[in-house]
C-alpha positions in Angstrom: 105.0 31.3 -43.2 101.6 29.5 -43.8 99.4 29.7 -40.9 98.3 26.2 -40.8 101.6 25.1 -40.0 102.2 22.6 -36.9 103.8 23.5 -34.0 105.5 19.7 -33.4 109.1 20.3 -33.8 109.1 23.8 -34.7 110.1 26.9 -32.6 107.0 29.4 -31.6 107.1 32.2 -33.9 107.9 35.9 -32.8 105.2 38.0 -31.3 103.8 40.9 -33.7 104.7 43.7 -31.4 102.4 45.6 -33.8 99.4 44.3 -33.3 100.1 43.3 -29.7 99.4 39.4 -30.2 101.4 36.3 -31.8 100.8 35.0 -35.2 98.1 32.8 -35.1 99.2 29.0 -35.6 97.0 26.1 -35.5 96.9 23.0 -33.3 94.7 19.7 -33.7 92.6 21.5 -35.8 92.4 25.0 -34.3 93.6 28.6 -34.4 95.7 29.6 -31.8 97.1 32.5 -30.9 100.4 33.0 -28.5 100.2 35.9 -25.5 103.4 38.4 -25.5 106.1 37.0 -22.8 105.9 38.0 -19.7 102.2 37.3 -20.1 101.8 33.8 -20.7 98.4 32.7 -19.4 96.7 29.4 -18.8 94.9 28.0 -21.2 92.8 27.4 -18.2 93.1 30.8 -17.2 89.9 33.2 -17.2 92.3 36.3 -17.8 92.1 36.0 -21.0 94.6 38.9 -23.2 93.6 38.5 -26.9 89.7 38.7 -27.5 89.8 37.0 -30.5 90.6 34.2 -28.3 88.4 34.7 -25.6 85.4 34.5 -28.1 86.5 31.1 -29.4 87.5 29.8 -25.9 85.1 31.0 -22.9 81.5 31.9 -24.1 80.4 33.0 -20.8 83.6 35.8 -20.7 82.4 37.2 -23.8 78.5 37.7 -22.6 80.0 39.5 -19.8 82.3 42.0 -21.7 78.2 42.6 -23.9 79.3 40.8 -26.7 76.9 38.6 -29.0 77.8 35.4 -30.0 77.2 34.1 -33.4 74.6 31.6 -31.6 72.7 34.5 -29.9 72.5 36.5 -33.2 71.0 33.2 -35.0 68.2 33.3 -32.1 67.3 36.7 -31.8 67.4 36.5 -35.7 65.1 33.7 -35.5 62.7 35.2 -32.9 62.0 37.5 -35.9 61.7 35.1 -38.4 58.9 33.2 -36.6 56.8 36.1 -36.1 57.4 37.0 -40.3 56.9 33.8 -41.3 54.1 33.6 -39.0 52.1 36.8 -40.7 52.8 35.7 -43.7 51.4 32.3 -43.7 48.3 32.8 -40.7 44.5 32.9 -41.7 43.6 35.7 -39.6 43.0 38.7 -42.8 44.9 41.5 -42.8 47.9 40.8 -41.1 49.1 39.1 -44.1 48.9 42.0 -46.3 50.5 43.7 -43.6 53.7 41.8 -43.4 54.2 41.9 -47.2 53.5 45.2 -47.9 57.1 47.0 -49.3 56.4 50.3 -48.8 55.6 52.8 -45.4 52.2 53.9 -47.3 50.8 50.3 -47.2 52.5 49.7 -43.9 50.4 52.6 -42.3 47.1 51.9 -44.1 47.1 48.0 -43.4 48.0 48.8 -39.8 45.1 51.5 -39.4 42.9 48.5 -41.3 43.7 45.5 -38.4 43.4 48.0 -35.5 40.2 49.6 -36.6 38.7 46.0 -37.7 40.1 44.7 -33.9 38.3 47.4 -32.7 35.0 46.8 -33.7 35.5 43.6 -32.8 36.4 44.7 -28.9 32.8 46.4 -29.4 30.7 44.1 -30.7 31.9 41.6 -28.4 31.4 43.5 -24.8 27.9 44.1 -26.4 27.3 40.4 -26.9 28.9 40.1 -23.5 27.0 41.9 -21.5 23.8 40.4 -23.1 24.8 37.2 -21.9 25.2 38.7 -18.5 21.7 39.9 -18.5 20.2 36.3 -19.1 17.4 37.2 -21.3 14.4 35.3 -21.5 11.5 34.2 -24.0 8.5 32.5 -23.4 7.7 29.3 -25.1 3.6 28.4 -25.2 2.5 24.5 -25.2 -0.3 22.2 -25.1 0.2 19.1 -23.6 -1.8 16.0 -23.3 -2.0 14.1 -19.9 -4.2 10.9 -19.7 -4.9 12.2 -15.8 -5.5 15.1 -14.8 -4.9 15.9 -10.8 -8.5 17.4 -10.1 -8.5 20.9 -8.3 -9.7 21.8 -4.8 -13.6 22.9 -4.8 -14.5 25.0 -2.1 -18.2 26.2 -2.0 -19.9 28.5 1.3 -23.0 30.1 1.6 -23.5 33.4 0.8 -25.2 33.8 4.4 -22.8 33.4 6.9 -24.7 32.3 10.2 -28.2 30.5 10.8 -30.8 32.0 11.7 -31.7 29.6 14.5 -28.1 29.0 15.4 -26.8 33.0 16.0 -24.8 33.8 19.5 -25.9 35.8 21.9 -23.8 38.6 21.4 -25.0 39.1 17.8 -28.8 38.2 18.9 -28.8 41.2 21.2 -26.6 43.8 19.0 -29.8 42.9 16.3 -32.2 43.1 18.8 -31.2 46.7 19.3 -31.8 48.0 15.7 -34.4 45.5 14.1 -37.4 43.5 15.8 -36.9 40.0 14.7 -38.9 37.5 15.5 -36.1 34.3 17.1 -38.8 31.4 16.3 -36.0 28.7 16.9 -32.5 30.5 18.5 -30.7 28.4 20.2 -29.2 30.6 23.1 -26.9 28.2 24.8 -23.4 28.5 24.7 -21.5 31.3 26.0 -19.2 33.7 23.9 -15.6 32.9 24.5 -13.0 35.2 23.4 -10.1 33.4 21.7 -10.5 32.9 17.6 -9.2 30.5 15.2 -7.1 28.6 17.7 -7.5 24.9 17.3 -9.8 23.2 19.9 -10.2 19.9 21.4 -13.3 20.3 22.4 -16.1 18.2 20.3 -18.9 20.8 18.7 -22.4 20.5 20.2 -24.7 17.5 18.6 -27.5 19.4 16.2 -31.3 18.9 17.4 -32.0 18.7 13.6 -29.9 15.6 12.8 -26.5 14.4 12.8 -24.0 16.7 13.0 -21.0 16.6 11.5 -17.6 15.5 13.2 -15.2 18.8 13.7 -12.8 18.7 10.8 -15.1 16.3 8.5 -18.7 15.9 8.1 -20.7 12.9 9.4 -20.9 10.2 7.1 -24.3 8.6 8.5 -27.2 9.8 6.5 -30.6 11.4 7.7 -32.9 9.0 8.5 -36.4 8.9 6.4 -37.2 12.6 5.8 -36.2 15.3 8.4 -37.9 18.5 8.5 -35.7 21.7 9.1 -37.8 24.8 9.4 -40.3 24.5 6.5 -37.7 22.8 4.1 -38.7 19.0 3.7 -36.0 16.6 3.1 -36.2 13.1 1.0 -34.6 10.0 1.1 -30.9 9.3 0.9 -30.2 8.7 -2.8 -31.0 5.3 -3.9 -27.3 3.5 -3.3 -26.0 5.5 -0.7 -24.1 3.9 2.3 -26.1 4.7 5.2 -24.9 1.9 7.0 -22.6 3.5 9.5 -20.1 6.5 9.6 -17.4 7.7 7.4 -14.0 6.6 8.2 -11.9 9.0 10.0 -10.4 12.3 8.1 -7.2 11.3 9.6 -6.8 8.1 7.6 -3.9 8.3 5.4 -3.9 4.5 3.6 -5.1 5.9 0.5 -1.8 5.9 -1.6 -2.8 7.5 -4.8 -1.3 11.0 -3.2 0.2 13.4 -6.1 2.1 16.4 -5.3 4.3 17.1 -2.2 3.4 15.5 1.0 2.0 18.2 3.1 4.5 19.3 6.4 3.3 16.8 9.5 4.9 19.6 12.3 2.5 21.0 14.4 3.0 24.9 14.4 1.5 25.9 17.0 4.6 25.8 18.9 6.7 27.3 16.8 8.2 30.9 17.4 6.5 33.9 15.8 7.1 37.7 15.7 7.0 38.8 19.7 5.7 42.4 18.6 6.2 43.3 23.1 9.0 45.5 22.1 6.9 48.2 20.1 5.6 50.7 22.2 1.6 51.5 22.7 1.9 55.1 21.6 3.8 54.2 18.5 1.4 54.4 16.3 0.6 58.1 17.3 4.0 58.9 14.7 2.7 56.4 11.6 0.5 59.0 10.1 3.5 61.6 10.7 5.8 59.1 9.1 3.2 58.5 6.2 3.3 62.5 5.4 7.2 61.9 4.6 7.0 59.7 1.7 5.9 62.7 -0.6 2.2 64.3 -1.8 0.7 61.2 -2.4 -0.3 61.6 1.4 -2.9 64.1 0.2 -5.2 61.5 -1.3 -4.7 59.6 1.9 -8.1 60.4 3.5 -9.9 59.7 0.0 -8.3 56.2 -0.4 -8.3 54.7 3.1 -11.0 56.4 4.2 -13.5 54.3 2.3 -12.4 51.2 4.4 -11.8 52.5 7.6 -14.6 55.2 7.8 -14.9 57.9 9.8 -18.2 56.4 12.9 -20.0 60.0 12.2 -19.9 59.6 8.8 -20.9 56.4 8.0 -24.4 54.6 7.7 -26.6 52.6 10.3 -26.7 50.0 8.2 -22.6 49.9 7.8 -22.5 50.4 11.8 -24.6 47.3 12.2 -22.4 45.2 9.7 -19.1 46.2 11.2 -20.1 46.0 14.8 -21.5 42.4 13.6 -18.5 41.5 11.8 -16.2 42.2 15.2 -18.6 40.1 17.2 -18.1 37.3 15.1 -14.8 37.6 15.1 -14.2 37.1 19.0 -16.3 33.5 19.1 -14.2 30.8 19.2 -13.8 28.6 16.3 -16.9 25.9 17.7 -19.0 28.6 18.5 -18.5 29.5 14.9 -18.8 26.2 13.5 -21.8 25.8 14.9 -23.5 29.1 14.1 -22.9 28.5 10.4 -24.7 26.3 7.7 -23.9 22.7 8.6 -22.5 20.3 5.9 -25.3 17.9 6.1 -27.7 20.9 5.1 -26.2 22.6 2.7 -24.8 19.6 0.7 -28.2 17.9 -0.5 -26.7 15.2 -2.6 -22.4 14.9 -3.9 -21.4 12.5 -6.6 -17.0 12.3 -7.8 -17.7 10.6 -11.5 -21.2 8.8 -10.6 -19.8 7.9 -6.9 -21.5 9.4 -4.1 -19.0 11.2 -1.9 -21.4 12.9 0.8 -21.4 9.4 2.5 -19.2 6.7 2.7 -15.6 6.4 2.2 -15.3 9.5 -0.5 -16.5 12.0 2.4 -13.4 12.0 4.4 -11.6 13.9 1.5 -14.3 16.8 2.6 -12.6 19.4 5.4 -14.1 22.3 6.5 -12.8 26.1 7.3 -14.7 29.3 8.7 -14.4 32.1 6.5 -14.7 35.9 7.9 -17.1 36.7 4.7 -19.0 33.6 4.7 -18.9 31.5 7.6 -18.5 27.5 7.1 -16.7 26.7 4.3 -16.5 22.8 2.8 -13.4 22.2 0.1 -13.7 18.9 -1.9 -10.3 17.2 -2.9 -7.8 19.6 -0.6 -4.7 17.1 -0.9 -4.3 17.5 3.0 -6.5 17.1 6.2 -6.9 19.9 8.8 -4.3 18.2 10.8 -2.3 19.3 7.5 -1.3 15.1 6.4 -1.8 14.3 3.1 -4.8 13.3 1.6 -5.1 11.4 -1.8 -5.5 13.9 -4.8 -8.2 12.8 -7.3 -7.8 12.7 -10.9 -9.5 13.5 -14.1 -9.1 10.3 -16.6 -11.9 11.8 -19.3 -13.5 15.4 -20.0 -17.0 15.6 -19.7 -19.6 16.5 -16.5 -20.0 12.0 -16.1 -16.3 12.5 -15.4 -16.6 15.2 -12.1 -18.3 16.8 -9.6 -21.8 17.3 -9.3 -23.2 18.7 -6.1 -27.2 19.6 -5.1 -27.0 22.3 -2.7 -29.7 23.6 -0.7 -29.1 27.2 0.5 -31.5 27.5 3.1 -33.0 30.8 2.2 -35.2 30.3 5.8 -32.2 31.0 7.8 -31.0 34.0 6.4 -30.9 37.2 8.1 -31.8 40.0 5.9 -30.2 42.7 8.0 -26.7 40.8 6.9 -27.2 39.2 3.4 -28.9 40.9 0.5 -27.2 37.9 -1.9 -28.9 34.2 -2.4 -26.6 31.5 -3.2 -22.8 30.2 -3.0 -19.6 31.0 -3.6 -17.6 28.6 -5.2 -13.3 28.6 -5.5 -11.7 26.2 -7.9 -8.0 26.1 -6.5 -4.9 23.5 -6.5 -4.0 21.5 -3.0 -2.5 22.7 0.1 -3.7 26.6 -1.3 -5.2 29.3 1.1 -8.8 29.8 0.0 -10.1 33.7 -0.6 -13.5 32.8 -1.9 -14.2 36.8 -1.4 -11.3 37.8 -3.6 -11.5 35.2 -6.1 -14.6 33.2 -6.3 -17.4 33.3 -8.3 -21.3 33.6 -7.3 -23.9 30.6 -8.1 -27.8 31.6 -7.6 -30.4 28.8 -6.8 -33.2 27.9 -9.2 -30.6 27.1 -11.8 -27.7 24.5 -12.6 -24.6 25.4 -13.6 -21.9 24.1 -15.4 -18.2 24.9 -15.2 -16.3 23.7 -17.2 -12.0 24.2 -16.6 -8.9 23.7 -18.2 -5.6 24.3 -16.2 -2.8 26.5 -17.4 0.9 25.9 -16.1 3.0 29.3 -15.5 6.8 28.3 -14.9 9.2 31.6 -14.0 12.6 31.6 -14.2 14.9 32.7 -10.9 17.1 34.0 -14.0 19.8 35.5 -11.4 19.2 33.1 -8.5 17.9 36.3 -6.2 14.4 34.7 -6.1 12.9 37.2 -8.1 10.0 34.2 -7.9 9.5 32.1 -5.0 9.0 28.4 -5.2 5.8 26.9 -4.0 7.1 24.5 -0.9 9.0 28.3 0.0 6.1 28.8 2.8 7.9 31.1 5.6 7.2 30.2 9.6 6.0 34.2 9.6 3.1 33.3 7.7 -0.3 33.7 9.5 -2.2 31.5 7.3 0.5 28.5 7.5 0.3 28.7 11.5 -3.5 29.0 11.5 -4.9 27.3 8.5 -2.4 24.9 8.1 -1.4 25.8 4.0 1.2 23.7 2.4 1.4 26.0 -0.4 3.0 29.6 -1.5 0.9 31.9 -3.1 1.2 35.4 -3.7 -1.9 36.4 -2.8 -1.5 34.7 0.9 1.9 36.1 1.0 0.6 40.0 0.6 -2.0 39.1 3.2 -0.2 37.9 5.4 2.3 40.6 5.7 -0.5 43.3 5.8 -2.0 41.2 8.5 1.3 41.2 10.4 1.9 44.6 10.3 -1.9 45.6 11.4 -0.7 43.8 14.7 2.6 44.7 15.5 2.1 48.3 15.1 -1.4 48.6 16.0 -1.9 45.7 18.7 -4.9 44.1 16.8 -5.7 42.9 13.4 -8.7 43.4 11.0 -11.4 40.2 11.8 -10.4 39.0 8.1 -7.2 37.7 9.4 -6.4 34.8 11.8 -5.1 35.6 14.9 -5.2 34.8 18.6 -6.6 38.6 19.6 -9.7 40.1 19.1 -10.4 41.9 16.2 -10.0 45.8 16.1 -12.5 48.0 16.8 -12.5 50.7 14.0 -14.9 52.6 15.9 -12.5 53.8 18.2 -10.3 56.5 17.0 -7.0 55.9 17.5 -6.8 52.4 16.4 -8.7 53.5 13.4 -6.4 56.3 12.8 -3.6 53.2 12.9 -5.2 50.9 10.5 -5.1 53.7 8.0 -1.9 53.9 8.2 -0.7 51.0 7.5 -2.9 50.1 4.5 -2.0 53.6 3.5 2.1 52.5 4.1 0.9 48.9 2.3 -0.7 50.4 -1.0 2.2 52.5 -1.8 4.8 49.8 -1.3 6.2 51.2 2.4 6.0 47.6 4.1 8.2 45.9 1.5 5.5 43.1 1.5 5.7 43.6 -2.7 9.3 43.0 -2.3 8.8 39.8 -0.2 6.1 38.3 -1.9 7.5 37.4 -5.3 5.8 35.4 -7.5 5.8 31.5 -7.4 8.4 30.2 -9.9 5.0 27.5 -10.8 2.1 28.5 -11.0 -1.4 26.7 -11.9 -4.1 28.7 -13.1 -7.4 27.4 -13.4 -9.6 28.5 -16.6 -12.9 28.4 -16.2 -15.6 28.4 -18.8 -19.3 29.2 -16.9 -23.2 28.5 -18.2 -26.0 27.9 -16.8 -29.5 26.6 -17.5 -32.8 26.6 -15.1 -32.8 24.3 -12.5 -34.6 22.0 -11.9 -37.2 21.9 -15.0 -41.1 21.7 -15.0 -40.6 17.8 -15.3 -38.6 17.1 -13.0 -40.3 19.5 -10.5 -43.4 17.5 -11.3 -41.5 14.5 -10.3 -39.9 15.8 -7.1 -43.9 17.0 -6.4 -45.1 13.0 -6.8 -41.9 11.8 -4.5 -42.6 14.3 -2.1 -39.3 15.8 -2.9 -40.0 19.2 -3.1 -41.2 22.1 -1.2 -40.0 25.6 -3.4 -36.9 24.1 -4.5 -36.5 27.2 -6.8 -35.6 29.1 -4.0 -33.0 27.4 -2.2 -31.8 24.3 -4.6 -28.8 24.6 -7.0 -26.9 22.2 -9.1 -23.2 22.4 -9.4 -21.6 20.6 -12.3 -17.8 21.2 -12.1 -15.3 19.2 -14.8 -13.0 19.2 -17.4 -13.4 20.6 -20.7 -10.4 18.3 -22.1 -7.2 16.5 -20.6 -4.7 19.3 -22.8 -3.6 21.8 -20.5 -1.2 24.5 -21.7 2.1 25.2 -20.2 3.7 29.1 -20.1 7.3 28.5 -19.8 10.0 30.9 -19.4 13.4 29.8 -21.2 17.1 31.2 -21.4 16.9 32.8 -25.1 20.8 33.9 -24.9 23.0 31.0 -23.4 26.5 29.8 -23.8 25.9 28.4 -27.3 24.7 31.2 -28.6 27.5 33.7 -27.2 30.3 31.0 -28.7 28.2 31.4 -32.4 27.7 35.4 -31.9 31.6 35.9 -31.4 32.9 33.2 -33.9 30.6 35.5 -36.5 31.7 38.6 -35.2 35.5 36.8 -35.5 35.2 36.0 -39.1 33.1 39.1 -40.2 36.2 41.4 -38.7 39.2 39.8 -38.3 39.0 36.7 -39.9 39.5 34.6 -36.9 38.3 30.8 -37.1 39.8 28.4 -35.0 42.1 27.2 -37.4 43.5 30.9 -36.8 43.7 29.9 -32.9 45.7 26.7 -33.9 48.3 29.0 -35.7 48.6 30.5 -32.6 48.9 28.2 -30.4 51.6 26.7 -32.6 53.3 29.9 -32.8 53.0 29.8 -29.0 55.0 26.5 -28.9 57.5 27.5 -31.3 58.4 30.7 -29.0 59.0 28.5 -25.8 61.1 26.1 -27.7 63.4 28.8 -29.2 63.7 29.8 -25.4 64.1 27.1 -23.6 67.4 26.0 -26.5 68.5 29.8 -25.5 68.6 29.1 -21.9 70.6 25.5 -22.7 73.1 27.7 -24.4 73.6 29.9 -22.0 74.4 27.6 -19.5 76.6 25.3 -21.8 80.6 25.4 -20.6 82.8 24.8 -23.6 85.8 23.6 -22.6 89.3 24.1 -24.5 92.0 21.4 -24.3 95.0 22.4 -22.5 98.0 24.1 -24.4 101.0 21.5 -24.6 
């Protein structure tokens, strides 16, 4: 009987009681096969008797009894074939070789090949890595031209730090007491008052010896005819000068040629500072016991800070007399100082910015003044900012050359010396940038009288990098409220050296109650002739020099930085001839002596700019691991294309696997 014969017309065949199903017949097309009798299911039935029909009519029935459908074997089977076909056509090396080779000796040694070459790869890379993550940098050096320059601060003082004729009471009588002076011309008025470098808005005393100068900025009307002080003889205003009337006020801010940041306008003198009430008055008794903790350097503690803060019986008469000097000064309040000091219209003989006479007129209100602990009055040229801190306009440099600066006569009044406090004859002179604290002690530089000196400068720009944003540098508007030079002197401007003073300051007066005279405060100064306080001020410059305050933590470096380069000579001043002609003008009385000439400029407009720069960056991680892809592995990203397409190719066999699985064929109905 053939088995493609019709069942229309026909009678069903017998069942094969041997095999336990019918003979199969077709129908429309398809093999069917008949169940015993008895037995006769649905061809909708899910009971399905003969599994050679179940696989041809339900799908899903078969995948339950763990059967594999021809469809399911074709995908697995191309699963595999993608990821051959894949290693034998990819770019990547090795893996090639791999899925070709025929036997399990070049199976094993291709394998070994990939993973040790992988490996290296894994290494080199996390070394790459982690050089990235440590952001190194290189510094790059410049010169750059700028057709104007911003000029820099000038601040000159006298190496004598009060007048003769002009010195308080207080100091008078501690003199008195170990030297016999003779006080041909001290003024004694004026009592001693006992608050320091606190603004005041009282207006200083007028000088008997001419005009004096207003409190923040000196006069601008000029000394009339010639005006004897002492035995020094004084000319003629230069021929040119505007003696017509004063200066206009320091406070005017209509220049607006300004460069840099505007300096802060808030007035902080009521702001809120460190209360140091809390520490306790016997506290300091435990600093020197705390100091002997921190390890044997402790041993060298009486050689170190014993050289500043002496012991009274070993030290000289002489050093008695300065220090006890030093802390009377330091209690005056700031007129009294003011006053007691060389007075601008003395020292300054004769001031010219490029030709233009700037110790009268107009150019005089960019002149403020500041008392210094070393020197006494202090004048800065060009500061960017008044002493009510607004901003000033900032000169600039448009040629090199001295025509194209400042040139200043300054007379130094040897007369009023006092030869029990100054052994030196001259100025100090500080070349800074605006809004600055001024250490003319720390980093100035000396110019005698009898000579004229040139200085010469070029600027140098230092920019730091915050590489891991911690502020391992500082930038320069980052001034804290804390600072005692920012709530006294009125600075715009961070620097690191006002920064470390500041905080050694600070701590002399929270834990000792009182402060060296050097810095600002509203106390007195100490008195390191008394033991304890001396044993106290030990301490903490003992705790500051070995890095116990954390001020060297604090105090970072300014992420930019100018530094001023100066190039110093100097020639006699003033020569025979022109001495001759001072004589015949009745000029000159021992001008040797007591007149200098300052000559302060640009050597050229080029200044040269330090800059730290990212050396390892993103770019150069991408081109370190694409080298260290192709030298191993022979990755390129061609190589990641393959995969990606490979990728693809994956999710499409899986998502037609998951359509199959949920297809329902359906079987027409037996009949």
């Amino acid at each position: 009987m053939q088995r493609s014969q019709s069942l229309h017309g026909r009678k069903p065949p017998p069942y094969d009681n041997y095999h336990g199903r019918s003979q199969p017949y077709t129908l429309y097309g398809r093999e069917l096969f008949l169940p015993k009798p008895g037995n006769t299911p649905s061809f909708h039935s899910t009971n399905r008797m003969d599994p050679r029909m179940n696989s041809r009519i339900d799908p899903q029935a078969q995948r339950k009894n763990g059967a594999s459908s021809p469809k399911e074997k074709k995908e697995s089977k191309s699963f595999k074939k993608l990821v051959h076909s894949f290693m034998g056509y990819t770019s990547a090396h090795g893996i090639g070789r791999l899925a070709e080779s025929k036997t399990i000796f070049w199976k094993i040694f291709w394998s070994l090949v990939c993973m040790g070459a992988f490996s290296m790869f894994i290494y080199q890379f996390i070394g790459l890595f982690q050089q990235f993550l440590s952001k190194p940098v290189s510094t790059s050096v410049s010169v750059t031209f700028e057709k104007r320059l911003p000029f820099p601060a000038v601040t000159i003082c006298n190496l004598n730090m009060i007048r003769k004729d002009a010195i308080p009471p207080t100091v008078k009588d501690a003199l008195q007491k170990k030297y016999d002076y003779s006080w041909s011309s001290t003024d004694d008025s004026g009592t001693t008052r006992r608050r320091r470098n606190v603004p005041s808005t009282d207006s200083p005393s007028t000088d008997t010896s001419g005009t004096t100068p207003s409190w923040t900025v000196p006069s601008g009307t000029a000394p009339s005819g010639t005006d004897t002080y002492g035995t020094d003889t004084y000319g003629t205003a230069p021929s040119g000068t505007d003696t017509s009337g004063t200066a206009p006020s320091a406070t005017d801010t209509s220049d607006k040629d300004t460069y840099g940041t505007d300096a802060p306008t808030t007035d902080y003198s009521d702001q809120d500072y460190p209360d140091d009430s809390y520490y306790n008055d016997d506290e300091y008794s435990n600093y020197r016991d705390d100091a002997r903790e921190y390890g044997s350097d402790y041993e060298n503690y009486d050689e170190d800070e014993e050289e500043e803060f002496p012991d009274i019986k070993k030290v000289s008469e002489e050093t008695k007399l300065r220090i006890e000097i030093d802390r009377l000064i330091g209690s005056l309040d700031d007129v009294d100082l003011y006053e007691s000091g060389h007075l601008f219209d003395r020292l300054i003989r004769n001031c010219t910015w490029k030709g233009i006479d700037c110790k009268f007129g107009n150019i005089s209100k960019y002149w403020s003044q500041e008392w210094n602990y070393k020197y006494g009055n202090c004048f800065t040229f060009n500061r960017g900012v008044d002493e009510e801190g607004r901003p000033q306009r900032v000169f600039r440099a448009t040629k090199p050359g001295p025509s194209q600066g400042l040139s200043l006569e300054i007379d130094v009044q040897q007369k009023q010396y006092i030869g029990a406090l100054t052994v030196e004859a001259g100025i100090r002179v500080l070349l800074h940038d605006q809004g600055h604290m001024t250490f003319p002690y720390e980093e100035g530089f000396s110019v005698s009288p009898g000579m004229a000196t040139s200085v010469g400068i070029k600027k140098t720009q230092i920019i730091r990098l915050d590489r891991f944003n911690n502020k391992s540098c500082l930038p320069q508007d980052e001034l804290p409220m804390t600072n005692i030079y920012r709530r006294y002197k009125n600075i715009t401007t961070y620097s690191q050296q006002a920064c470390l003073k500041s905080c050694l300051g600070l701590s002399q007066r929270i834990r000792c109650k009182c402060s060296e005279n050097e810095f600002p405060s509203d106390r007195d100064p100490c008195d390191v002739f008394d033991t304890k306080t001396s044993t106290c001020l030990k301490t903490v410059k003992y705790l500051f020099n070995n890095d116990r305050l954390s001020c060297l933590a604090d105090c970072r470096q300014p992420c930019k930085e100018e530094v001023i380069q100066k190039t110093i000579s100097s020639s006699q001043w003033p020569s025979k001839a022109y001495k001759d002609y001072l004589i015949s003008q009745k000029k000159y009385h021992n001008e040797s002596d007591n007149m200098l000439q300052l000559n302060v400029f640009f050597n050229e407009l080029n200044y040269e700019k330090i800059e730290e720069q990212f050396s390892y960056g993103t770019i150069n991680l991408l081109a370190d691991v694409g080298g260290q892809l192709g030298l191993w592995i022979g990755i390129s990203v061609i190589t990641v294309c393959e995969l990606l397409e490979l990728i693809v190719m994956f999710f499409a066999v899986c998502i037609k696997k998951i359509n199959a699985v949920s297809e329902v064929h359906e079987v027409p109905a037996y009949g």
